[in-house]
Structure formats: C-alpha cells, structure tokens
N, C-alpha and C positions, 0 to 999 in steps of 0.2 A: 380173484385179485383183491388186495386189501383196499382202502380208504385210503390210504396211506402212499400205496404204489400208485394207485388213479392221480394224488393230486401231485405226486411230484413228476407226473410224465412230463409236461412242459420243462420241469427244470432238468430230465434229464436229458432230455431232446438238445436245449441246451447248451449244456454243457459238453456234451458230442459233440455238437456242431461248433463249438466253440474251439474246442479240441483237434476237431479236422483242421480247422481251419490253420491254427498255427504250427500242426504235425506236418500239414500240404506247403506251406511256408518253408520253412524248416527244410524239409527235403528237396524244395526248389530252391532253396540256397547252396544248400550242400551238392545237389546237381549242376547249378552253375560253376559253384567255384572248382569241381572235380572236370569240370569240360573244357575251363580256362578261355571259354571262347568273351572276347571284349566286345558290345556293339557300340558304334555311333553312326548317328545319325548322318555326318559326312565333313571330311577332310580336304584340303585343297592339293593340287598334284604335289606343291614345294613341299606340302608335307610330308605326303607320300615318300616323295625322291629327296629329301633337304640338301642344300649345299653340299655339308660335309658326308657325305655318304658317297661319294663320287667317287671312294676307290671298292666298294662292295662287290661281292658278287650276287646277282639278278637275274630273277628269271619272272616275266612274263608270259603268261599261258592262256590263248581263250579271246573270246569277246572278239568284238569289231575292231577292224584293221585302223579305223577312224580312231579309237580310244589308245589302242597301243600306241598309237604315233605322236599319241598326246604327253605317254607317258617317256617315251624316245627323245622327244625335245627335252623334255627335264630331264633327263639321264644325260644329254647330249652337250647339253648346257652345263651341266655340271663339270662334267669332266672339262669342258672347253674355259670357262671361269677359272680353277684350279691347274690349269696348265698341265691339268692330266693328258699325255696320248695316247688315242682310241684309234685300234684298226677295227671296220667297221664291214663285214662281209654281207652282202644281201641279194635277193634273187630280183632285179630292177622292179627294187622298190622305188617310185616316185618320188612319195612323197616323205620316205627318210631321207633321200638327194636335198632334194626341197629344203629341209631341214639346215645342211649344210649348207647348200649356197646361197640361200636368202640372207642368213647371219653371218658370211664368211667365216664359219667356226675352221673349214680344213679344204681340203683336196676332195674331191669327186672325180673318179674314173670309172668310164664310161664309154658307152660306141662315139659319142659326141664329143668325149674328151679323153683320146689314147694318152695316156704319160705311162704306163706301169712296164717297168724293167725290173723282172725278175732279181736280177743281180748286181746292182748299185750297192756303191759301200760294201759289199760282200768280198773278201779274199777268197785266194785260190782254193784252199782248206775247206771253207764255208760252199763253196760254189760247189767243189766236189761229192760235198757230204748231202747238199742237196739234190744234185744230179744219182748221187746214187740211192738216196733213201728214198726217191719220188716214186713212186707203184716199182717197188721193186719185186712184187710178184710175176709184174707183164714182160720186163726191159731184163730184167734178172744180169744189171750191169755189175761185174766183179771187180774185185779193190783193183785189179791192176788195172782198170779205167782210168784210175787217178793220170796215170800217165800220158793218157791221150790226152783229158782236159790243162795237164801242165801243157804240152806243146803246144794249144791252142792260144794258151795264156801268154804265154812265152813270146809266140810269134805274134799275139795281137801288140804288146806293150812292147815289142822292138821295133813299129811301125807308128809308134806315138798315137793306137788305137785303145781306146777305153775298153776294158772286158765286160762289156755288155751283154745281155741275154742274147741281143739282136745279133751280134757279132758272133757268139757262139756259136746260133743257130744258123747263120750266114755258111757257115764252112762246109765244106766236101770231104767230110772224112776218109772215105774214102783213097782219096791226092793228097794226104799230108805230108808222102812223099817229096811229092813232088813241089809243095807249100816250101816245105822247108828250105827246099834247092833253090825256089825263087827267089828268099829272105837272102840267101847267102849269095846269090849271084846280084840282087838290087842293092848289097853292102848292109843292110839291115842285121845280117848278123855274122860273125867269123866262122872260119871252118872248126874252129873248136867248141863252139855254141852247136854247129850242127851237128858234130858229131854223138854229143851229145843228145842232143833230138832226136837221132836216128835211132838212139841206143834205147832212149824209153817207147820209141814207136815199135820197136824191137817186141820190147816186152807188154806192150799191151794191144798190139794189132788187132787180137781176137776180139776185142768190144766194138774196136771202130763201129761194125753195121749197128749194135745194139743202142750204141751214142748216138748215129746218126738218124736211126728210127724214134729214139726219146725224144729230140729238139725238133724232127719232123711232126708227130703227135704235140707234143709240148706251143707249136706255133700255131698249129690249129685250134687249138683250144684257147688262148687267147689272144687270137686275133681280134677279137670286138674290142681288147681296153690297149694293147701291148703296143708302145710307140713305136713310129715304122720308119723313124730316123734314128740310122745306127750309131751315130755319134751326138745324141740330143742327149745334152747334159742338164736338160729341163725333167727327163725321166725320173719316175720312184717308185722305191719301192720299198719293201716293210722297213728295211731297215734303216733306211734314209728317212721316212718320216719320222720314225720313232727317235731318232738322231735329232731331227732339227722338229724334234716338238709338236706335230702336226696331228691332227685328226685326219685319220685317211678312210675315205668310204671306196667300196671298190665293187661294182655290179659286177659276181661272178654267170650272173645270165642265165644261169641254170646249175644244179644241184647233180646233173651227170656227167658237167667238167670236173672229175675226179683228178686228171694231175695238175688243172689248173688248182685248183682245190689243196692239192697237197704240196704242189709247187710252193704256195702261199703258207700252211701251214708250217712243213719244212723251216721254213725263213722264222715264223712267227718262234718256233723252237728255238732256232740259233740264237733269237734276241731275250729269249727266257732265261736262256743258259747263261748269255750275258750277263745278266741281272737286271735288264732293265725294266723299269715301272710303268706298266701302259693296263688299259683295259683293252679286251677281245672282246666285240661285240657283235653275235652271230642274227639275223633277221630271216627266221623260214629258212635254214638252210638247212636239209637233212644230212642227221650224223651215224644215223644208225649203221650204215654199210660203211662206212669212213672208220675204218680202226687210228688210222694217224690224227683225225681232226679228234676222236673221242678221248683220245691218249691223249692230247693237247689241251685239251678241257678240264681233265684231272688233272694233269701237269701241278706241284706242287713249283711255285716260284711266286716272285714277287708282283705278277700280274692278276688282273682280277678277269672275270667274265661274266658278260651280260647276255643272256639268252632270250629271244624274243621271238613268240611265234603262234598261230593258231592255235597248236595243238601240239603241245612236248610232246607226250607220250603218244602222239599219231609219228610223227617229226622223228622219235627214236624207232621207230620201226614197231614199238608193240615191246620192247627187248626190254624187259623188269632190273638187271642187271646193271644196262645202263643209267635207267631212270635213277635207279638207287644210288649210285654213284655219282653222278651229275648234279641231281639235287642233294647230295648228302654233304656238298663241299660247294651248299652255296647260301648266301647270309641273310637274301630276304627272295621270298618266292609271294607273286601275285599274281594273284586266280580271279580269270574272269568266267563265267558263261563258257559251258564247252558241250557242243552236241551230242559228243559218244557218251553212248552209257559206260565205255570201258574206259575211257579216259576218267570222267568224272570216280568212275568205284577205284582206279589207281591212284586217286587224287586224295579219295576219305580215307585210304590207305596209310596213305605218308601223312596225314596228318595227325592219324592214331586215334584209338578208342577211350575211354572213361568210363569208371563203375560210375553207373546211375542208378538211383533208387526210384523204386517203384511201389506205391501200396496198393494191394491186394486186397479186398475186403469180400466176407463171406458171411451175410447177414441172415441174422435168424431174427432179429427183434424189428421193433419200428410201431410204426401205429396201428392199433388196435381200437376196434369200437363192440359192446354189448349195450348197458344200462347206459353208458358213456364211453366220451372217447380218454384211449388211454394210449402210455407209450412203455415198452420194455427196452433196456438196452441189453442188446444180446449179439452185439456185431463183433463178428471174428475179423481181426486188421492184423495185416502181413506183410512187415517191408520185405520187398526180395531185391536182390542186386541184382545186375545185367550188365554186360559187355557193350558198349553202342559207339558208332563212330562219333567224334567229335562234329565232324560237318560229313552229310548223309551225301551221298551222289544225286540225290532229287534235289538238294540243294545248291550245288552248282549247276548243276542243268537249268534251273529255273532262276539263276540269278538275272538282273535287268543289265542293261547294258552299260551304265558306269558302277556296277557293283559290285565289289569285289574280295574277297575275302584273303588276307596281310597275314603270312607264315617269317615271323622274325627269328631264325633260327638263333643267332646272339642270345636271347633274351628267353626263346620262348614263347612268347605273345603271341597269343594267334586272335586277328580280329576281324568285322564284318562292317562294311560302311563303304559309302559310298562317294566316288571322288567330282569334285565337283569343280 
C-alpha cells in the first residue's frame, strides 16, 4: 500500500460514512413517503369524529369497550347536534343506553322501557312485504299470504283498531272465518265487505298456519322490548322514529334473535327505499350468518353506517368476502388493539403494502493495520426493493389502549396517534 492510500484512509472512511449517512436518509424518506403512514403524537375525539362528519360511514374495531364508548358519544352527539336520525342496534350495551338518556339525545328500548311496534306508520303493502321477507327460508310464506294479512287489516281498521304488530299477532288465524262473521254480524262491516273477505280468505287459506307460526315465533323474540298495549299509540318503531326525527336505540338482547333482527332490518330497508337520510348504527351485533342485515349494509342509499365492535373480522364470522365489502363502502375505519393474530394480518391486509427500500451491503474493505493503521474502501451496497405491509400485525396487536391507527378512505390518509 502506497503513502498516499495510508494517509487518505481517514478521508476515505469519511466520506463513506458521510455518504451512508445521507443514502440511509434518502431512503428513509423515500420509505416513508412510499408507506404514506402520518404520525402524531395525539388528537382529541372532536377531532377524530368532528361535527361535520356526522353523515359518514364508520367503522370501529378492537380496544376497550371503555374507549369505543368514548368514541360513540361523539358519533352520537353528532348526529344528534345535526338533526341526523340514528337507529342504533346493540346487544344491552349499558353504557351506549347511558349515552342516550343522560343527554336526552332519543328513545331507548329496552326490558325497562317496552315501546317498539313493529309496524307503526307502516301500510298494508309495507307490512306485508315485511311479513313475508322476514326468515323466509323458515315460514316459506307465499305472495297469496298478502291476502290473509289484508283481511286482518281490513277487519282491524273497521273496528276503529290501529294495525299494530300487537294486534296482528293477537289474531287466531285460524277463525278468520269466523272473525269475519262476527264483524258483519256487530255491523262493523256489510255483507258485501264480507263477501269479499271470504273471497281472499278463499285464496290464501293455505298460509293461515305459516302466518300464525311467524307472529307466534315473531312475539317471542321480542318480548323483552315489544309494547304490550295493543292500542298504545306511544309505540315505535323504525319508521316512526325516522319520521319524527329521533335517535332510536333499541337492545336487541342477543344476536340469535334472527327474526327479531330481520324484522327490524326489513323496516330499516322500506325506509332506504323511501329515501330517507338516517345513520344505521350497529354495536357487537353479528352479521356474518344474517344475509338480510349484510345486504342492508351494502345497501346503496341515502343512509350511512356506523359499525362498532370488538373484533369486525371475529364479528363477520372469519368471511373475507364480507369483510371486503363492508369495509370497502365505508369512509373512515379506526383500529384499536385486536388480540387475534388473524384479525390483526386481515387488518395489514386492507390496509395494503409499499415498495420499501433496503441496503444491502457486502464489505470487503474497512480498517486495516501493518507499519500503520489504514482504510480501503471496497464495500459492495445494494439497494433492493421489497413488498412490506404498510402497518405489520405485531403492530396492532401491540397498540396501547387509546392508540389507534385512522384509515380515511376519502383521502387516503392513513395515520397513527393517539386520542386523548
């Protein structure tokens, strides 16, 4: 080795390192900006949720029941500030109850406070369409059912009785024979009204037992909220609140009251159709065996949906299909803390991967000492790319409990902070 290469080893050492340093720079720029992920330090909930966001669709995933509830109130308040109306389904959650009745934002039903009738504000049309699209795998009720439910209707409103859920499910199908005969002999209706009667009872006899077994099933299942005065015109129900404006919470009690469930959803449909403008706001309820609630969720209409729960993707049964769908048609998604290793790698999933750069380095030089000490530079460096999730599954698994990572599908933004 020359004189020459001994005395510029310091400068070449140097300059190397000189060189790393701003090539390691450089590619942790281009790493960030290629991952897109924003951090801060911490944001407050109204930020999180602000005012105007109050018609979004949201989805809540993970973390402590204490934290989502935090994040529920400012959802809840929102819509209630904005004169948005929210039906709000939950498996007796407390403390989103709580929620609503400390701030009088809506209605609360509950074993403590029955008011829900199925079918307020509902016509005949609507009543029917619900009766037969409710688990029509089980009841397998056919269109000429229509006909029994008009005679029911018929003879309730010639008796100056409201077509109530309760009045529905009051009747003997059975005897509507004989119903009819007694309308027409108390003067309630002429023989030409009954002849009538008879004529559609005629044609749809064959469902009578299958009607009678839906409203029998149907009254079991919500018995814990379903008011148990047949002519309480203090009853509601989706589309009476949605009508006079109200935030309606409603503890379906459990998540294997299927027709109660679909009963409810049903309705939420009719009022889509309508057009009208509310949020759907589901708390732990599973969807995954619910084809009707999961169709209502994608429902393309003028309402939004807020989804809030331990664990979506425990919540949709594990089913990729729907996850993808679900979130794919919703505006902002926040992730807390989620125990599954498979929740968490579905999570790093949707939120997608980034080329990231990586250098390589294969050294053959460095310091050397004989007569002196000396330096060669003889290092082989190799950027290579690589495929990497944006946010890893060990990282939601290991988040803290108000930390959370903000999927703003509008925009894009995906960021990491903490709500304080």
């Amino acid at each position: 080795m020359t004189e020459q290469n001994q005395g510029g080893g310091c400068l070449l050492f140097l300059i190397d390192w000189i060189v790393g340093i701003f090539q390691n720079r450089k590619i942790q720029q281009y790493n960030q900006q290629s991952r897109g992920l924003a951090e801060y330090s911490s944001i407050s909930t109204d930020t999180l949720f602000p005012n105007e966001s109050y018609q979004e669709s949201i989805i809540v995933s993970g973390g402590d029941t204490s934290v989502r509830l935090r994040f529920n109130d400012q959802i809840i308040n929102n819509c209630h500030n904005n004169g948005q109306v929210m039906i709000i389904l939950h498996l007796t959650n407390n403390g989103l109850e709580n929620i609503i009745t400390t701030n009088n934002l809506g209605v609360v039903v509950n074993k403590n406070n029955k008011l829900f009738d199925a079918f307020t504000y509902f016509n005949l049309q609507e009543i029917t369409q619900i009766v037969l699209d409710t688990c029509k795998s089980k009841y397998d009720i056919k269109p000429s059912g229509r006909y029994i439910l008009q005679i029911v209707h018929e003879l309730l409103l010639s008796q100056n009785i409201r077509p109530y859920f309760s009045n529905y499910a009051n009747i003997s199908y059975h005897q509507l024979s004989n119903l009819i005969n007694d309308c027409l002999i108390q003067g309630f209706i002429n023989q030409s009204k009954a002849n009538d009667l008879n004529a559609l009872l005629m044609m749809g006899q064959s469902e009578c037992s299958k009607i009678d077994s839906f409203f029998y099933d149907a009254k079991a299942q919500m018995k814990h909220i379903a008011t148990d005065n047949a002519n309480n015109t203090g009853g509601v129900s989706i589309l009476s609140a949605i009508k006079k404006e109200k935030i309606l919470c409603i503890d379906l009690n459990s998540s294997a009251n299927t027709m109660l469930i679909e009963l409810i959803v049903n309705s939420i449909v009719i009022a889509m159709n309508r057009g009208y403008d509310f949020s759907f706001f589901l708390d732990d309820v599973a969807i995954a065996n619910n084809e009707m609630l999961k169709n209502a969720l994608c429902h393309k209409s003028k309402h939004n949906n807020i989804i809030c729960s331990q664990d979506l993707y425990a919540l949709l049964g594990g089913k990729d299909d729907v996850f993808s769908t679900i979130v794919g048609v919703t505006d902002k998604t926040v992730l807390l803390t989620h125990g599954s290793h498979l929740s968490c790698e579905k999570w790093s999933k949707y939120f997608g991967e980034y080329d990231k750069k990586d250098v390589e380095s294969n050294s053959t030089g460095g310091w050397g000492q004989s007569n002196r000490w000396w330096y060669t530079s003889n290092y082989g460096k190799r950027v290579a790319n690589k495929r990497e999730y944006k946010i890893k599954p060990e990282q939601i698994n290991r988040l803290k409990q108000n930390e959370v990572f903000v999927y703003d599908n509008q925009s894009g933004n995906l960021i990491q902070t903490k709500v304080v």
